[in-house]
C-alpha positions in Angstrom: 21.1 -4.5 -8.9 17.2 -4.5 -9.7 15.5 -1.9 -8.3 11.5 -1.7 -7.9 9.7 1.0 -7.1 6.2 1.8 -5.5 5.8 5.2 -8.0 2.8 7.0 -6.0 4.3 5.9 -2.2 7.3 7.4 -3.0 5.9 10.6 -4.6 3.9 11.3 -1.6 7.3 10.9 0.7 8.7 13.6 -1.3 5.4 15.6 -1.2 6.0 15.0 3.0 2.5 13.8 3.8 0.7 16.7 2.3 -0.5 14.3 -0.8 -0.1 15.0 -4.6 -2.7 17.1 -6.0 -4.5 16.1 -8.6 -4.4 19.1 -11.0 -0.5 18.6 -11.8 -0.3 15.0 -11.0 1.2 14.2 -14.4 3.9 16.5 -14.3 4.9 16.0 -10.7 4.7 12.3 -11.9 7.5 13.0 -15.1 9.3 15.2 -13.2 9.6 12.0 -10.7 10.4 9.8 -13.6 12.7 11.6 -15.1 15.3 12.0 -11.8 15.2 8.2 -11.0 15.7 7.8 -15.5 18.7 10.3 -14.5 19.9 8.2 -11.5 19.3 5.2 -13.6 21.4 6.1 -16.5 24.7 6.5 -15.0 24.1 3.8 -12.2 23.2 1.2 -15.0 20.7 -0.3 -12.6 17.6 -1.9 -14.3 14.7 0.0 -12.5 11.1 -0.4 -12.5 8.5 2.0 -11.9 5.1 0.8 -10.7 2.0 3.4 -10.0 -1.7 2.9 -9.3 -3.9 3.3 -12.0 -7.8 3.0 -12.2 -8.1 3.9 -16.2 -6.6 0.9 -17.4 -8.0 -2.3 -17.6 -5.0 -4.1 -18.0 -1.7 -3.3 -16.2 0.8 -1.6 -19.1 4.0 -1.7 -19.3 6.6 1.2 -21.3 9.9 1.0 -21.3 11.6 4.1 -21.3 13.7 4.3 -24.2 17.3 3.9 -24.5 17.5 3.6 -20.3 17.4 0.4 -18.0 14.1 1.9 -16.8 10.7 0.2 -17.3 7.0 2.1 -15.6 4.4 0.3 -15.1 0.7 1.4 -14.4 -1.5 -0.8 -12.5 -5.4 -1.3 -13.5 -8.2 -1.1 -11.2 -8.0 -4.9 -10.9 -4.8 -5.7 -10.4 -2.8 -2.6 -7.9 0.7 -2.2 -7.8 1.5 -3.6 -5.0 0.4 -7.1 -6.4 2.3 -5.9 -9.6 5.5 -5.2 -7.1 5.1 -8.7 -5.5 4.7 -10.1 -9.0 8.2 -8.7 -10.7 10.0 -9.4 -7.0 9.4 -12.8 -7.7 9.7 -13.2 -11.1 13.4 -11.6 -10.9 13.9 -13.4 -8.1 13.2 -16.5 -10.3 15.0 -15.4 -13.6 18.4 -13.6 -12.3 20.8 -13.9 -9.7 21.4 -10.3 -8.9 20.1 -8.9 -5.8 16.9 -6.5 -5.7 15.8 -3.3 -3.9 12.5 -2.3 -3.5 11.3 0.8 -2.3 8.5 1.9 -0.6 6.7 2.6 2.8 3.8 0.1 2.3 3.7 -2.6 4.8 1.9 -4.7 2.7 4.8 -4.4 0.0 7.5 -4.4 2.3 6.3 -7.6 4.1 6.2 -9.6 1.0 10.0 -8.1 0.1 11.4 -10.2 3.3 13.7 -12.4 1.8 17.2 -13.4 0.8 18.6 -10.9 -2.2 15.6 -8.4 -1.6 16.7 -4.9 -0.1 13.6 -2.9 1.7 14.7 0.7 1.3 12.0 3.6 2.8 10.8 6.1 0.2 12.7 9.3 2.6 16.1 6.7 2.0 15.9 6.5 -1.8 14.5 10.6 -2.4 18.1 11.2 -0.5 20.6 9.2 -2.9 18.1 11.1 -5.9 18.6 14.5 -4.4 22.6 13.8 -3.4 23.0 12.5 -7.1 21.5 15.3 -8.3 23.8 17.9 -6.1 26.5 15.2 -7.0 25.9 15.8 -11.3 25.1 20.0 -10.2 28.9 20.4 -8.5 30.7 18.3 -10.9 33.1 20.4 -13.0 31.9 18.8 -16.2 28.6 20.2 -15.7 28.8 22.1 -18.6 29.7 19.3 -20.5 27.2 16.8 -18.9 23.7 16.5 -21.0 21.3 15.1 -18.7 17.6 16.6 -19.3 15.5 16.3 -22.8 15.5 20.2 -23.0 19.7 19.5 -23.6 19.4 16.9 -25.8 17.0 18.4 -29.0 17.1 21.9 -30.6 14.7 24.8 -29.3 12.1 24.5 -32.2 11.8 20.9 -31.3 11.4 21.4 -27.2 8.8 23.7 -28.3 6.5 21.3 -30.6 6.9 18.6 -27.8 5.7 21.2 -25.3 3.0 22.1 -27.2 1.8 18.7 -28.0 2.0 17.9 -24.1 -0.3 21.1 -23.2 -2.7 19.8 -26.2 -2.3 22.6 -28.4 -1.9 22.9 -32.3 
């Protein structure tokens, strides 16, 4: 299973209308990225993260490394609901496995309506995230289950990525 996401549409279902304020944008964003990484991880599903973007000139593309996750960020020339279309079509092309693509958009949706292609709403997908999440938080090898950065390096070194991501020396 592929699954294509519409990054910003879906952050502002889980915001529930009240938009995403500016001022912590990129950390609500990571926060996103990392639960669908998490989700991502143990489902093995390649999934691809699309958001708006009107810094870049050219859309980018960063994998997230050693996951099936990809984000992409749009330019101001190309948005990512062309971006969406784009990859629906070009996996639909290169692979045989069926594809899900979420978000609210009707423009998006509408050009999702074919054979192998999955429309799921933003509310839909936040659920299997948040029942994963109480899924991986009940599971008696919780202790034993290292799913976050912060569990995965030493305190010293959480602390110079922190402080790298706030800017400081």
């Amino acid at each position: 299973m592929i699954c294509i996401i519409d990054g910003y549409n879906v952050m502002h279902a889980l915001e529930e209308g009240a938009g995403i304020a500016a001022d912590n944008l990129e950390e609500k964003r990571h926060t996103f990225i990392e639960s669908v990484v998490n989700q991502s991880a143990t489902s093995g599903d390649e999934t691809i993260i699309v958001f708006d973007s009107t810094v870049s000139r050219s859309p980018e593309r960063h994998p997230v490394p050693d996951t099936p996750v990809t984000v992409y960020f749009a330019s101001a020339s190309e948005s990512a609901d062309i971006i969406i279309g784009k990859l629906v079509q070009q996996k639909l092309a290169g692979t045989r496995e069926d594809i899900r693509v979420v978000s609210a958009d009707w423009e998006v949706q509408k050009g999702a309506m074919m054979a192998r292609v999955e429309r799921v709403p933003p509310r839909h997908f936040l659920a299997e995230i948040k029942n994963f999440e109480k899924k991986v938080a009940n599971s008696s090898q919780m202790d034993r289950i290292r799913w976050k950065l912060e569990h995965k390096v030493d305190v010293e070194t959480l602390r110079k990525l922190e402080d790298m991501r706030r800017g400081r020396d």
